[in-house]
Phi, psi and omega in degrees: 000116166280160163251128206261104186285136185298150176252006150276357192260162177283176179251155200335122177264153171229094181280105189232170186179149182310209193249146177034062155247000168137346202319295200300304165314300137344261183343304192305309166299338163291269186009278179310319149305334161239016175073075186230213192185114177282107174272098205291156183222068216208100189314321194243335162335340192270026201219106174287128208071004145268058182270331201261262178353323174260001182062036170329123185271179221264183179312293173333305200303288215285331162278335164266332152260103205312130158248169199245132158073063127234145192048058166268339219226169180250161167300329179263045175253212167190159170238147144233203208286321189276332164303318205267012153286316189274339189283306194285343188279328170300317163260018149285320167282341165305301178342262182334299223286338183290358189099347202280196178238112162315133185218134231225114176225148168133182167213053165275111182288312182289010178255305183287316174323283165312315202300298163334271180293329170091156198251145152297152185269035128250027165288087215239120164246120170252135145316291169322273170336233193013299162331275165300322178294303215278000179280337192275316153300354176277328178307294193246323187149154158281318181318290125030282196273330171295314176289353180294306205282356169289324172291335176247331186222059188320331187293336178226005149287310225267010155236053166222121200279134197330323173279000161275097201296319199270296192323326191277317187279351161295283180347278159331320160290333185297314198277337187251343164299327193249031202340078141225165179258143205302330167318300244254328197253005171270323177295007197235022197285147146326092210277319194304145166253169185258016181192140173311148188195144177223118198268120196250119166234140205263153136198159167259167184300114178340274175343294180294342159278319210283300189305340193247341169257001165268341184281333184266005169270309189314328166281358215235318197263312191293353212246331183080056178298320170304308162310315182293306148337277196323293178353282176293310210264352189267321181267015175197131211289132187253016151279331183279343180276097175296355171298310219284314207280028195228171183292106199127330166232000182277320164340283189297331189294314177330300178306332165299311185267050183040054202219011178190148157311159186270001173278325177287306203292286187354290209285317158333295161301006125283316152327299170297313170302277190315342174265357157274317173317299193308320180282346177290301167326288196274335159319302215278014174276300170331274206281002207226104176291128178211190191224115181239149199265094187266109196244145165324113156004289179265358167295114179278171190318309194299299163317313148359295198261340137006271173307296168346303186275356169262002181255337169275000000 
């Protein structure tokens, strides 16, 4: 689907960058500069009660500049990258018809592929098929289920890590709802992009982002990351909340369950972040034409976004 885009406008920015390099600030100061409105593009951001833990911006943020696509969903719905493409192209044209500019935040990398780049067209989800793969992982194994999809589709096992559980069981789900191996149906995506678009990604010095993502869990925790877990497991089963399993809460729960200190979940949860920037980082080197952005110690949100705007 193209969109048919004003030719007064810069073309659409997308600020992505690894976790607590600056983004949501950035953005918000683009925004304000350029009349726009921020379309979060952040895989868990879409899941109501999950604000400290996805670093959600604040009330405050979101009353001076409209955002999109947060608290759409309960934890126990699911999406995938093509529901939140349709979602997002719908608010891309509400965005436009108001005149403003769309702005693109976050750092789910496999959400900006669909966005761009577009999705295949049996990017189909059943339940059921969903259903049975995860009993079947409960059963057997992740080990199990990587090596079944190493067998039907080697080309896109091999660019998945044995442990990543939700890729192997989408993948798997792909081949048995349409029986092709998933390869066959990424080679057939959509190239045309549907809106002019310029791709930003901040990073920082590796210390210094490693230093702004241990402060920011020290913030996260002061904030009451913890109570927000207790919740979410008070309003859900944790075995079905595939959320509980993602980074920021898959930490704490050990600690709920006495199974650890609370100095260990800290430092765990700080380990695991840095070591998700560093896997963010080298995704989006790979996969992502972009224009990156390095930033200076002492450089604010406003310079940032400064720049940003003399290269759009």
């Amino acid at each position: 689907m193209k969109i048919d885009y004003p030719k007064n406008l810069p073309p659409v920015p997308f600020v992505l960058g690894p976790t607590a390099v600056g983004k949501t600030m950035t953005a918000i100061e683009l925004a304000r500069k350029l009349k726009g409105e921020i379309i979060s593009i952040d895989s868990r951001q879409v899941f109501r009660g999950m604000t400290i833990g996805t670093a959600k911006p604040t009330m405050k943020q979101i009353a001076d500049i409209p955002h999109h696509l947060i608290d759409i969903l309960n934890p126990n719905e699911q999406i995938s990258a093509g529901g939140y493409r349709e979602l997002a192209l719908k608010s891309v044209k509400e965005i436009l018809n108001r005149g403003n500019l769309p702005i693109f935040v976050g750092g789910s990398g496999m959400y900006v592929k669909a966005m761009i780049y577009g999705i295949f067209n049996d990017s189909i989800t059943d339940n059921k098929v969903r259903d049975k793969i995860q009993r079947e992982l409960k059963e057997k194994g992740a080990a199990t289920l990587y090596n079944r999809l190493v067998d039907i589709d080697p080309e896109v096992a091999l660019k998945i890590h044995v442990n990543n559980v939700k890729r192997i069981t989408r993948a798997l789900e792909i081949y048995e709802i349409t029986g092709k191996p998933p390869s066959q149906h990424y080679k057939k995506q959509q190239i045309e992009e549907p809106f002019p678009n310029k791709i930003f990604i901040l990073n920082r010095d590796r210390k210094l982002l490693y230093n702004r993502i241990n402060e920011r869990v020290d913030e996260m925790i002061g904030e009451g990351l913890i109570d927000e877990v207790r919740q979410l497991l008070k309003n859900g089963s944790r075995v079905d909340l595939e959320t509980l399993k993602t980074l920021g809460y898959q930490e704490i729960v050990p600690y709920l369950d006495d199974k650890c200190s609370k100095e260990e979940m800290i430092e765990n949860l700080k380990q695991n972040t840095r070591r998700y920037a560093k896997r963010q980082l080298t995704w989006f080197r790979h996969q992502l034409n972009a224009c990156w952005i390095e930033i200076e110690k002492d450089f604010s949100a406003k310079q940032i976004a400064d720049h940003i705007m003399e290269i759009l």
